[in-house]
N, CA, C and O of each residue as an XYZ file, in Angstrom:
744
protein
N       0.826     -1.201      0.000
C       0.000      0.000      0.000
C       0.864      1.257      0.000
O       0.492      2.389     -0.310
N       2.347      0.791      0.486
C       2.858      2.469      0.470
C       3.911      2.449     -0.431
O       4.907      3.162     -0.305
N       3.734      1.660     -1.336
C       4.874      1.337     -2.261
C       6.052      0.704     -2.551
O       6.706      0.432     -3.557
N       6.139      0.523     -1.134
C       7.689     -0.818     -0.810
C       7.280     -1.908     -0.975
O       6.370     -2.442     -0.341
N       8.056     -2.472     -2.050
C       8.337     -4.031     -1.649
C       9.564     -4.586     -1.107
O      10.479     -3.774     -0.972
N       9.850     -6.122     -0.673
C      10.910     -6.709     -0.336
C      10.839     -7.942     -1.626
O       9.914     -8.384     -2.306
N      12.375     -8.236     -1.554
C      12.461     -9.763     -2.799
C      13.973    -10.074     -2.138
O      14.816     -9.243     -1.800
N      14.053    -11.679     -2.056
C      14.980    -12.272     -2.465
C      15.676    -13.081     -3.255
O      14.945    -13.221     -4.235
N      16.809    -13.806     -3.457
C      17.110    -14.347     -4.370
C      16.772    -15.587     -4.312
O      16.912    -16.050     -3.180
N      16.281    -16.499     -5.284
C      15.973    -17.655     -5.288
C      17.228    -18.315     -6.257
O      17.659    -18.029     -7.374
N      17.483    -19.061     -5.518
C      19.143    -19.759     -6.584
C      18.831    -20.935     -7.521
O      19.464    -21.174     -8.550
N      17.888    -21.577     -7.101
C      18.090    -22.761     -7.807
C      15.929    -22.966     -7.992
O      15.091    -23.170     -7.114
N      15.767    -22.780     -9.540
C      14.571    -23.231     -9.462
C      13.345    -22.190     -8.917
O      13.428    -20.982     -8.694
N      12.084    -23.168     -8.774
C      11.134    -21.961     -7.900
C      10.804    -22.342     -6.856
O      10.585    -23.553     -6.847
N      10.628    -21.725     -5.715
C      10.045    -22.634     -4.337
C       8.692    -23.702     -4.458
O       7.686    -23.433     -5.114
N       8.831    -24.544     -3.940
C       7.824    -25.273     -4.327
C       6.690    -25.051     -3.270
O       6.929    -24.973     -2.065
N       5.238    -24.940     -3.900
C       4.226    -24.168     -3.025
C       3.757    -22.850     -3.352
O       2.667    -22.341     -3.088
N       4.842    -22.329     -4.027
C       4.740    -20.903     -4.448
C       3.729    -21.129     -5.903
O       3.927    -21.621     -7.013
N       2.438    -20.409     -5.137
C       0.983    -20.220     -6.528
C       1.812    -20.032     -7.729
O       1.644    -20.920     -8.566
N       2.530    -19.258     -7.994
C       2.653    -19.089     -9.688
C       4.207    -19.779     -9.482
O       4.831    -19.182    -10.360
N       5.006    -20.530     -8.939
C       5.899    -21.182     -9.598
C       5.607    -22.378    -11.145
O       6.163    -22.659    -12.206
N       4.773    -22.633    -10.614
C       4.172    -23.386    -12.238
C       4.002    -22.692    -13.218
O       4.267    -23.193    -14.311
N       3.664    -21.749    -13.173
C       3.476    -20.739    -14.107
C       4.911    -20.319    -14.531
O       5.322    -20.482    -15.680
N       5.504    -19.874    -13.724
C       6.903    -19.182    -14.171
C       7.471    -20.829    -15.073
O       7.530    -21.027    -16.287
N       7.813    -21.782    -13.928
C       8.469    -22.643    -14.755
C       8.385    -22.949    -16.102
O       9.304    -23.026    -16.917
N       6.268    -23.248    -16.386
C       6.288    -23.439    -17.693
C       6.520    -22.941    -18.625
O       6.736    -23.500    -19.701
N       6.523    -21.299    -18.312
C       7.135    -20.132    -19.530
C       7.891    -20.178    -19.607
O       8.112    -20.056    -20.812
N       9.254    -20.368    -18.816
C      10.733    -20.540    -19.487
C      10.652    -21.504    -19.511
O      11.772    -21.636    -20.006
N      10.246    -22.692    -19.408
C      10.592    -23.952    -19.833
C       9.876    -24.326    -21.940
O      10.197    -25.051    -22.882
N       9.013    -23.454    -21.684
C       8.831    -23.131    -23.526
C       9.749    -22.642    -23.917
O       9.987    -23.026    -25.062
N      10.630    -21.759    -23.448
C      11.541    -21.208    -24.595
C      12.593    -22.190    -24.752
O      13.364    -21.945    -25.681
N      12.843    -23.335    -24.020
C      13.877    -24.050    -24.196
C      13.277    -25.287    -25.712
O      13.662    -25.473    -26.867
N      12.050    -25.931    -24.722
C      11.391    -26.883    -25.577
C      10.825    -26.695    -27.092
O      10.810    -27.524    -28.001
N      10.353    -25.310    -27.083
C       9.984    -24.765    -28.079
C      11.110    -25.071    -29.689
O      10.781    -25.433    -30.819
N      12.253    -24.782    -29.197
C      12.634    -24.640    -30.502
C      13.594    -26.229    -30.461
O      13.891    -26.641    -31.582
N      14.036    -27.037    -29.349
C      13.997    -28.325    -29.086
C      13.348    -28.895    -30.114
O      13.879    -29.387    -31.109
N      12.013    -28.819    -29.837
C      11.136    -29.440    -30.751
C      11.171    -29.009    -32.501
O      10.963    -29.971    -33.242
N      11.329    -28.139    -32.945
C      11.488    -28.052    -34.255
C      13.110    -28.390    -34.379
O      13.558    -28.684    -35.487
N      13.758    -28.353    -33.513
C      14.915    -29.022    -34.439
C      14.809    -30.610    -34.402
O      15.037    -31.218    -35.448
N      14.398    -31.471    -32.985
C      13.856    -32.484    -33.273
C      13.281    -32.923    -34.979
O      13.757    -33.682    -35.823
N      11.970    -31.983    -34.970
C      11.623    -32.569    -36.517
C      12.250    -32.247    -37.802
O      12.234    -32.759    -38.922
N      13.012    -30.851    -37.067
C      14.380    -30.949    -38.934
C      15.547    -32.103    -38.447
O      16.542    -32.045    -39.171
N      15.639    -33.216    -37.291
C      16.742    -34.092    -37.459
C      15.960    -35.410    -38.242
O      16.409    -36.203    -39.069
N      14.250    -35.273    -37.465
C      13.761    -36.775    -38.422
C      13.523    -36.364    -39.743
O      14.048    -37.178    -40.503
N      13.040    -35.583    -40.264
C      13.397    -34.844    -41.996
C      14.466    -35.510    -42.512
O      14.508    -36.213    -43.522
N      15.531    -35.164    -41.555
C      17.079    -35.452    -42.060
C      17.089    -37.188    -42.540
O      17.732    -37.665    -43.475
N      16.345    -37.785    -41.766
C      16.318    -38.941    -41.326
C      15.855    -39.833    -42.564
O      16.398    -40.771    -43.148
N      14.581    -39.143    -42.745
C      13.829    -39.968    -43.675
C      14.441    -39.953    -45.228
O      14.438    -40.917    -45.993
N      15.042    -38.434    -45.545
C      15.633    -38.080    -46.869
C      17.003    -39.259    -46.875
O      17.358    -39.797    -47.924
N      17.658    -39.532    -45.572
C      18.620    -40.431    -45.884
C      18.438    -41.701    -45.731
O      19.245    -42.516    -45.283
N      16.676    -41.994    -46.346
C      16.264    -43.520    -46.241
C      16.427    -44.235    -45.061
O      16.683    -45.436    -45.139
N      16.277    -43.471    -43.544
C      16.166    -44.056    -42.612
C      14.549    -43.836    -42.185
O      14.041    -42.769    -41.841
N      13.899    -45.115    -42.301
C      12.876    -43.952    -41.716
C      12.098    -44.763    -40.630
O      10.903    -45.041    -40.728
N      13.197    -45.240    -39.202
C      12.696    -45.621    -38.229
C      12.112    -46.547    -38.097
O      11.880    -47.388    -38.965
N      11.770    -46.551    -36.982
C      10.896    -47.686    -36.196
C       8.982    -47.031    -36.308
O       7.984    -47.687    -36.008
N       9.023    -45.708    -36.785
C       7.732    -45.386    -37.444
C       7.364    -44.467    -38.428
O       6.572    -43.525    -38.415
N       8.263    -45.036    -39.477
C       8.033    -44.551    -40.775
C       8.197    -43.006    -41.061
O       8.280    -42.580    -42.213
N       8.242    -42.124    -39.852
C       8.738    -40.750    -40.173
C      10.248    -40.170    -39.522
O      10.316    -39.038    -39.043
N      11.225    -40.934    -39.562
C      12.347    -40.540    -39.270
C      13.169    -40.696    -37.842
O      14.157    -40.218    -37.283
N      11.734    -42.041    -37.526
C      12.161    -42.287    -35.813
C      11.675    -40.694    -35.279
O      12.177    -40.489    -34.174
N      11.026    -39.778    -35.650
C      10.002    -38.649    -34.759
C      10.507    -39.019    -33.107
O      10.767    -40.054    -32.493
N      10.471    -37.177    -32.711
C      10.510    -37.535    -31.117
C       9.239    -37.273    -30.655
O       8.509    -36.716    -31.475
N       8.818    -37.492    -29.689
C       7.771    -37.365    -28.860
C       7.777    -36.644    -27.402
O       7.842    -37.050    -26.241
N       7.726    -36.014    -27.715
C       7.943    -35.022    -26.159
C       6.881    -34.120    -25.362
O       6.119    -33.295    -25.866
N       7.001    -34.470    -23.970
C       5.612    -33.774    -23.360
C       6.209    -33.104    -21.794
O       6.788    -33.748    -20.920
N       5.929    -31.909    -21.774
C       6.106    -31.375    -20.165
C       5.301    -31.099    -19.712
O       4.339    -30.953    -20.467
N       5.074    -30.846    -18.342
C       3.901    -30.976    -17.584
C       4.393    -30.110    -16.209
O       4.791    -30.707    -15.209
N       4.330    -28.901    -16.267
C       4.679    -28.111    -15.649
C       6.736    -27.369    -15.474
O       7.270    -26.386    -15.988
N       7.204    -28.299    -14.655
C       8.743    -28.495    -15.071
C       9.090    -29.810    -14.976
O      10.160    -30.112    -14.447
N       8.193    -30.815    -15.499
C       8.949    -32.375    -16.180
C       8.547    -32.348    -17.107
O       7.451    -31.889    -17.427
N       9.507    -32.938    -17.903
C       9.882    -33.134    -19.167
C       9.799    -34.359    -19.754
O      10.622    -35.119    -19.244
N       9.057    -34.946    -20.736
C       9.306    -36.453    -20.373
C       9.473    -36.709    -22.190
O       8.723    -36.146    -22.987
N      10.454    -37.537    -22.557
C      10.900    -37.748    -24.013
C      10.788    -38.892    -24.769
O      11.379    -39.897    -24.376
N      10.260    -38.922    -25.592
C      11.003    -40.752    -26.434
C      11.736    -40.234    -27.234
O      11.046    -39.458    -27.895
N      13.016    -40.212    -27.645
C      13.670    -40.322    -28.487
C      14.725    -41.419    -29.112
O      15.452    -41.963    -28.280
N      14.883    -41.792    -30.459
C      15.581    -42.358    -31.005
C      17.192    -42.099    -30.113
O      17.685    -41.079    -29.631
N      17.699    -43.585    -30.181
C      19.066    -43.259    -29.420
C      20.018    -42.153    -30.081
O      20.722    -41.365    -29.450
N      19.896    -42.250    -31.568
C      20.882    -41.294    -32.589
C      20.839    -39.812    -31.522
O      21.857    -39.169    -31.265
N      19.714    -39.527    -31.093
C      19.250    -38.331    -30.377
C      19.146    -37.923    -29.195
O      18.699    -36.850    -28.790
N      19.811    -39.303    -28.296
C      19.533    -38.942    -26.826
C      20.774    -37.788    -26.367
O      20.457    -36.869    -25.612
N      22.255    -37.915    -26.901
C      23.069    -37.285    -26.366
C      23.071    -36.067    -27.298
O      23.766    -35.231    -26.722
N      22.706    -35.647    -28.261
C      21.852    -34.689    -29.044
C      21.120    -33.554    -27.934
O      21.470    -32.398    -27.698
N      20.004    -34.328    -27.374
C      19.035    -33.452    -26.877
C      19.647    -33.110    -25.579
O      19.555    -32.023    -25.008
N      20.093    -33.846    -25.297
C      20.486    -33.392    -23.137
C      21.794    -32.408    -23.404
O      22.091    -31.761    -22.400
N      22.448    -32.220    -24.305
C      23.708    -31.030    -24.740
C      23.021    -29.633    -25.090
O      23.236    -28.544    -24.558
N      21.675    -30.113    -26.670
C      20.895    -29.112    -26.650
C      20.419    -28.507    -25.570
O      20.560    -27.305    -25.346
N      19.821    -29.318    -24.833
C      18.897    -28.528    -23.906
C      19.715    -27.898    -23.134
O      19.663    -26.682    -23.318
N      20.854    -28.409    -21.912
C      21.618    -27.466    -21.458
C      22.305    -26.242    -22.396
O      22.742    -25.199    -21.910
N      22.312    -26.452    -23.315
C      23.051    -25.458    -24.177
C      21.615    -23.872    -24.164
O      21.500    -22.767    -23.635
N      21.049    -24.513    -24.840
C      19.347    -23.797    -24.804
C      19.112    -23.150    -23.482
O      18.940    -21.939    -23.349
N      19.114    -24.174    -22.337
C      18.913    -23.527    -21.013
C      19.817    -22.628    -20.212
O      19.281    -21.987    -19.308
N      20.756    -22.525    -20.356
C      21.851    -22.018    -19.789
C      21.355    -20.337    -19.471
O      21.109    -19.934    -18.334
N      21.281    -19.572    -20.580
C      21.397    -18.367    -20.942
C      20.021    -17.832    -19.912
O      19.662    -16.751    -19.444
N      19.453    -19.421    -19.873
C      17.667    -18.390    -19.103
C      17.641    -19.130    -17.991
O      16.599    -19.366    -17.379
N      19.178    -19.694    -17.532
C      19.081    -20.300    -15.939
C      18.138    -21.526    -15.644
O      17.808    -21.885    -14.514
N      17.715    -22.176    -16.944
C      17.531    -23.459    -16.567
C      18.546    -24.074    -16.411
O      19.607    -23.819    -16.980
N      18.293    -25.246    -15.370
C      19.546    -26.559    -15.701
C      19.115    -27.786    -15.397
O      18.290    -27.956    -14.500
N      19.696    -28.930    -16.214
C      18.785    -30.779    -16.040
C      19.567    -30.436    -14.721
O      20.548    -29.731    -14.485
N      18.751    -31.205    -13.973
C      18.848    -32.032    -12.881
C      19.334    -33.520    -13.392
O      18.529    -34.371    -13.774
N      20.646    -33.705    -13.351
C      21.064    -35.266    -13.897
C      20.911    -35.984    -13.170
O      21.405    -37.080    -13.437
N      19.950    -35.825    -11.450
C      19.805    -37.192    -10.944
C      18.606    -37.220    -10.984
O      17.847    -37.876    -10.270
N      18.318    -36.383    -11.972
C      16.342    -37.062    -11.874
C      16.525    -37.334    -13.469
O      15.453    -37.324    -14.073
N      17.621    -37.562    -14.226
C      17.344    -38.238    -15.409
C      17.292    -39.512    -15.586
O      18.238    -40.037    -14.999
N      16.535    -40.377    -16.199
C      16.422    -41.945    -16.753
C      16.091    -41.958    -18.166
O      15.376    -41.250    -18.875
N      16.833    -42.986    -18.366
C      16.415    -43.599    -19.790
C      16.027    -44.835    -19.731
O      16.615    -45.824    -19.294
N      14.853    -44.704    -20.266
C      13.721    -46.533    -19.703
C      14.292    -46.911    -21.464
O      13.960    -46.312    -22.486
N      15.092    -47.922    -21.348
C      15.283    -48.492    -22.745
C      14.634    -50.298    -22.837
O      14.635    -50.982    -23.861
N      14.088    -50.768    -21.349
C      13.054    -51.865    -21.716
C      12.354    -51.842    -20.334
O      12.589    -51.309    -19.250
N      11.332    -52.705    -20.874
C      10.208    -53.183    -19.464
C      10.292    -54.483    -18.962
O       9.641    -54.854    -17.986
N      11.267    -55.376    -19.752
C      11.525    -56.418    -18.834
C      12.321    -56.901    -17.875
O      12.155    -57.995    -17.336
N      13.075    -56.233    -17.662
C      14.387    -56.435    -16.553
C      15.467    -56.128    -17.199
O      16.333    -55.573    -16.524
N      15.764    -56.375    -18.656
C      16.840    -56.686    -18.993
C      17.728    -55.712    -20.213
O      17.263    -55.558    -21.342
N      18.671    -55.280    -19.904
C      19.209    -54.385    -21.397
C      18.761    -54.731    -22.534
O      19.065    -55.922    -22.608
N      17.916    -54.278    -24.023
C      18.000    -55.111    -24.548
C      18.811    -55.246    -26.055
O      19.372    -54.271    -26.554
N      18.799    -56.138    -26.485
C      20.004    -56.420    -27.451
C      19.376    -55.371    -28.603
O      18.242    -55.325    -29.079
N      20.623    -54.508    -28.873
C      20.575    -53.482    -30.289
C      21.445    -53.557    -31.140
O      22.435    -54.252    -30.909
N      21.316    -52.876    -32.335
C      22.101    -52.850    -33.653
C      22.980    -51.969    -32.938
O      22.678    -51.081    -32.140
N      24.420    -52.439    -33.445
C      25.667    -51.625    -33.216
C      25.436    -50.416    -33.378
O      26.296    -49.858    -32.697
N      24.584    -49.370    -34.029
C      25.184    -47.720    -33.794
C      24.273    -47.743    -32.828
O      25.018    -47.547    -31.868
N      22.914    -47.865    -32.252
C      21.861    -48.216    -30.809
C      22.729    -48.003    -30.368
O      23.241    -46.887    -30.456
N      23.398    -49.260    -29.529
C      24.380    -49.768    -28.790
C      24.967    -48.369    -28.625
O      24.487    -47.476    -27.927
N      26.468    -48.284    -29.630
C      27.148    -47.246    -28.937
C      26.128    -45.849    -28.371
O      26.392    -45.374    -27.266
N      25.185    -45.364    -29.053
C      24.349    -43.982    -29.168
C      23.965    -44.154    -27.373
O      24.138    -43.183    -26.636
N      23.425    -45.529    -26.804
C      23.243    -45.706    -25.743
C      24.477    -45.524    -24.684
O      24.427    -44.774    -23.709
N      25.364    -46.174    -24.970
C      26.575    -46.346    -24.069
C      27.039    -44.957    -23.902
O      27.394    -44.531    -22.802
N      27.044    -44.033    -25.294
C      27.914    -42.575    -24.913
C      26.673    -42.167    -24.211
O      27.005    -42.041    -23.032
N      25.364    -41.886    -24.342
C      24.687    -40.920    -23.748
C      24.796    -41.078    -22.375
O      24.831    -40.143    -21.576
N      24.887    -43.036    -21.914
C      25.034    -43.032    -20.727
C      26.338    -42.740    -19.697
O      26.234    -42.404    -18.517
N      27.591    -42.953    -20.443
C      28.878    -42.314    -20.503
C      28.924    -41.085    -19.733
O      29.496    -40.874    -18.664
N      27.956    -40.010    -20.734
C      28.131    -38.935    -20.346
C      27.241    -38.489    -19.308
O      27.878    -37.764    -18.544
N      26.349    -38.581    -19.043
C      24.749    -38.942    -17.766
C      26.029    -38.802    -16.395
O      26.286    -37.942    -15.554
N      26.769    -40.577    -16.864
C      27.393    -40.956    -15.527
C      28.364    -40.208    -14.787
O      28.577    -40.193    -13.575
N      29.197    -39.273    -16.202
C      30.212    -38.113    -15.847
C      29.475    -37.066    -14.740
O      29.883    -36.652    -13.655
N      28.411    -36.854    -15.359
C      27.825    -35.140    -14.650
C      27.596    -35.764    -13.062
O      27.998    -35.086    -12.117
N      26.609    -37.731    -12.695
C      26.323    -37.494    -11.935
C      26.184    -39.673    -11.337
O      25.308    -40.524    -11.486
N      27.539    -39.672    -10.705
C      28.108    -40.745    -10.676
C      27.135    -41.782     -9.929
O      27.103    -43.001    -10.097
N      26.316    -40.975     -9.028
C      25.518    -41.793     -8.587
C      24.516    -42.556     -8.808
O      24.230    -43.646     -8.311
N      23.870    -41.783     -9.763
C      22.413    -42.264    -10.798
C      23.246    -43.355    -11.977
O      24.219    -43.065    -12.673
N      22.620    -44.454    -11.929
C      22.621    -45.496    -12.514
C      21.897    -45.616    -14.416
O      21.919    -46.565    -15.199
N      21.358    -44.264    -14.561
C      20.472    -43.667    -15.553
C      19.411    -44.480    -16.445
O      18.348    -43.949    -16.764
N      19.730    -45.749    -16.823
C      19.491    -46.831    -16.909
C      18.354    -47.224    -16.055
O      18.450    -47.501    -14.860
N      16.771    -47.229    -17.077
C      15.988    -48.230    -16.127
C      15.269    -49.538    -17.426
O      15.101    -49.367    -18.634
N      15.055    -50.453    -16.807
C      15.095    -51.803    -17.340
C      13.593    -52.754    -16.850
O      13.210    -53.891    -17.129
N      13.122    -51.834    -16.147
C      11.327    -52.453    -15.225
C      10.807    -51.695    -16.073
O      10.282    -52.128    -17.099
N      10.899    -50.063    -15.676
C       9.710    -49.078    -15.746
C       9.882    -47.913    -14.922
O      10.584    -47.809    -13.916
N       8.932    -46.785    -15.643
C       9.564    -45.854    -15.013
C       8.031    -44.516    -14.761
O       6.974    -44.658    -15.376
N       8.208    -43.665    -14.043
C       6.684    -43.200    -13.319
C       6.473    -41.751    -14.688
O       7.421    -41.020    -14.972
N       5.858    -41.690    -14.979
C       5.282    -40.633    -15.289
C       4.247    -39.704    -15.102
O       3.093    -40.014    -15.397
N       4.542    -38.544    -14.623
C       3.391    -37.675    -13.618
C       2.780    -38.612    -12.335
O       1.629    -38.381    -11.965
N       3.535    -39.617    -11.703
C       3.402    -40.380    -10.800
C       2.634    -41.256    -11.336
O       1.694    -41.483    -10.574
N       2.574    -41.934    -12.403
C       1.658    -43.132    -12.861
C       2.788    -43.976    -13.658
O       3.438    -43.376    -14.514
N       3.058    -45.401    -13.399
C       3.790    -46.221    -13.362
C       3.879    -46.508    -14.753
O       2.826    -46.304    -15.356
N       4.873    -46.940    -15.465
C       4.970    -47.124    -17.126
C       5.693    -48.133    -17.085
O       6.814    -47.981    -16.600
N       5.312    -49.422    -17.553
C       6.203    -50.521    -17.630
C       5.907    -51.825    -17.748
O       4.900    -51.993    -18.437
N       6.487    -52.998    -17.266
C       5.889    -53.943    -16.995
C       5.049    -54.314    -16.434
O       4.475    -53.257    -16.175
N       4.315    -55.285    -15.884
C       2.910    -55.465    -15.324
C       3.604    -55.552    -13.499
O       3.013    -55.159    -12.494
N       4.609    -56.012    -13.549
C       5.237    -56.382    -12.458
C       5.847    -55.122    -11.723
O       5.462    -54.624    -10.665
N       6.684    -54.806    -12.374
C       6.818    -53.143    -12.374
C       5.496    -52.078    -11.317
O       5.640    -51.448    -10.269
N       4.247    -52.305    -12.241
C       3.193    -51.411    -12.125
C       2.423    -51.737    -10.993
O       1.832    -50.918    -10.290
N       2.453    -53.198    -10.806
C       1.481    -54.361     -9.387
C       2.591    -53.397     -8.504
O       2.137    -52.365     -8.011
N       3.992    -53.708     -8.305
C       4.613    -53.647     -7.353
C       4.488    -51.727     -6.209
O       4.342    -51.394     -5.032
N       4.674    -51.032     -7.600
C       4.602    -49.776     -7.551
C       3.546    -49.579     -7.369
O       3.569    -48.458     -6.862
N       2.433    -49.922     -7.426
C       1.249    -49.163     -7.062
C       0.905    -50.198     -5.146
O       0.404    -49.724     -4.127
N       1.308    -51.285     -5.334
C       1.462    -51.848     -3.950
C       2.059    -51.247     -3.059
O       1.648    -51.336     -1.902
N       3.195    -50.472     -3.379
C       4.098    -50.086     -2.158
C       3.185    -48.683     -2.177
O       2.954    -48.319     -1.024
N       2.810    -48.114     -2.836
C       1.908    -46.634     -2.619
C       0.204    -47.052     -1.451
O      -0.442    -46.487     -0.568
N       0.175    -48.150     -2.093
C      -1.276    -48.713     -0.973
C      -0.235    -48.784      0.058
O      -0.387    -47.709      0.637
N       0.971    -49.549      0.785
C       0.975    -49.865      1.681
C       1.507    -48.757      2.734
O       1.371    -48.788      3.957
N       2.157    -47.756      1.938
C       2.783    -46.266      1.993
C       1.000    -45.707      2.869
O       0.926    -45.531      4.085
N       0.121    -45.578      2.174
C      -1.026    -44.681      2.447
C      -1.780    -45.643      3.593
O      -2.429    -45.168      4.525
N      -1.607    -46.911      3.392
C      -2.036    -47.583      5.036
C      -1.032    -47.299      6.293
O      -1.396    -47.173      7.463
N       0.099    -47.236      5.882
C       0.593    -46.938      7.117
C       0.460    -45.631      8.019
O       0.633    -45.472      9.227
N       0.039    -44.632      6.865
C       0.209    -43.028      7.169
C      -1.253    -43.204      7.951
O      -1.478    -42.754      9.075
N      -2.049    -43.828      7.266
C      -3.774    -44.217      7.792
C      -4.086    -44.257      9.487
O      -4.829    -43.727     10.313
N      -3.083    -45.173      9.411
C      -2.997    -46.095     10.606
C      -1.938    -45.116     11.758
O      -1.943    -45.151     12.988
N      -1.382    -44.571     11.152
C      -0.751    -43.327     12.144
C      -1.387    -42.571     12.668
O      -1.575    -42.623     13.884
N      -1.806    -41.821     12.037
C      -3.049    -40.437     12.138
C      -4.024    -41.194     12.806
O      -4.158    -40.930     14.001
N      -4.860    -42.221     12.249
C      -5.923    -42.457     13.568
C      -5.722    -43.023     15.139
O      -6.562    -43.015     16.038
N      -4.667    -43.400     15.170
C      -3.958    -43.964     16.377
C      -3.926    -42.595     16.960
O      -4.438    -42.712     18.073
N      -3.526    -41.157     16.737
C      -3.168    -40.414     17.339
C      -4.905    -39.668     17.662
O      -5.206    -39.079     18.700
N      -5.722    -39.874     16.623
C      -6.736    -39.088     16.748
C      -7.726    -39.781     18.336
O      -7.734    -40.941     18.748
N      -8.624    -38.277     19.041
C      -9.192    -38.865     19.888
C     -10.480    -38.784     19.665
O     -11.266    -39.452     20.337
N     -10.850    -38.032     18.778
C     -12.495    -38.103     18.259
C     -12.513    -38.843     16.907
O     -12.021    -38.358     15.888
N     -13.092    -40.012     16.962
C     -13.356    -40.749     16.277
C     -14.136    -40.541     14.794
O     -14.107    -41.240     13.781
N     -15.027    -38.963     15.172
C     -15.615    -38.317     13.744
C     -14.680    -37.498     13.089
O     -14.922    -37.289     11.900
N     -13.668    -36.979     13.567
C     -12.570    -36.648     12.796
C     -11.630    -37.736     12.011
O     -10.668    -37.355     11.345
């Protein structure tokens, strides 16, 4: 009312809770994805003119969707170490940055690596190469399944298990809280 405000610095990201951090995130997170995505479709262009044309007929196409500030991708391996250079490269200037321990690459749903054509292969090994450089701990590599917007993607076993440990997660919290409660209509 009398014209002062106060602000501080926020270093990393937006506070979480904060009403318009979603908002902020998703606007700079368009300017990164935004043009991501059209170079995506001038690399499958590239793709198809050199008689590759994927695993679906338009150049191995990426598929990409964010949902506030996650990001979630299919891309052809030719493109995985492609996009995570782009994007930091893209993000830099407007203070985004990946978080490399919340990155995965789900490359099967049955447990197991699975067997690829030699350039696969290497396209996999460097992207994961380089994943492992930035962030030694993450294993990057998933081989079950993997959550999207908290909904399980994967095997059947995978999805039973994960949605089991969330029931048994929400019985225990259940069973806490009413133990403590003394009115029984609350």
């Amino acid at each position: 009312a009398e014209g002062h405000s106060r602000s501080f610095q926020q270093h990393e990201g937006f506070a979480q809770g904060c009403a318009v951090s979603s908002a902020l995130a998703a606007l700079m997170l368009t300017q990164v994805t935004r043009p991501l995505n059209d170079e995506l479709i001038h690399r499958a262009r590239i793709r198809l003119r050199l008689d590759t044309p994927g695993d679906d007929s338009h150049g191995s196409a990426a598929a990409t969707s964010s949902y506030i500030d996650d990001t979630t991708i299919f891309l052809p391996f030719s493109d995985l170490l492609w996009y995570t250079q782009r994007f930091a490269d893209l993000g830099a200037p407007l203070g985004i940055a990946l978080n490399y321990s919340k990155i995965n690459v789900l490359t099967s749903t049955n447990g197991t690596t699975p067997t690829l054509p030699p350039a696969d292969r290497h396209d996999l090994d460097t992207v994961l190469g380089f994943l492992h450089a930035k962030d030694p701990t993450n294993t990057y590599e998933l081989v079950t399944g993997a959550r999207f917007l908290g909904f399980p993607i994967g095997g059947p076993t995978y999805a039973a298990d994960y949605l089991h440990s969330k029931s048994n997660a929400f019985q225990t919290a259940t069973d806490q809280l009413s133990s403590r409660l003394t009115d029984l209509q609350t």
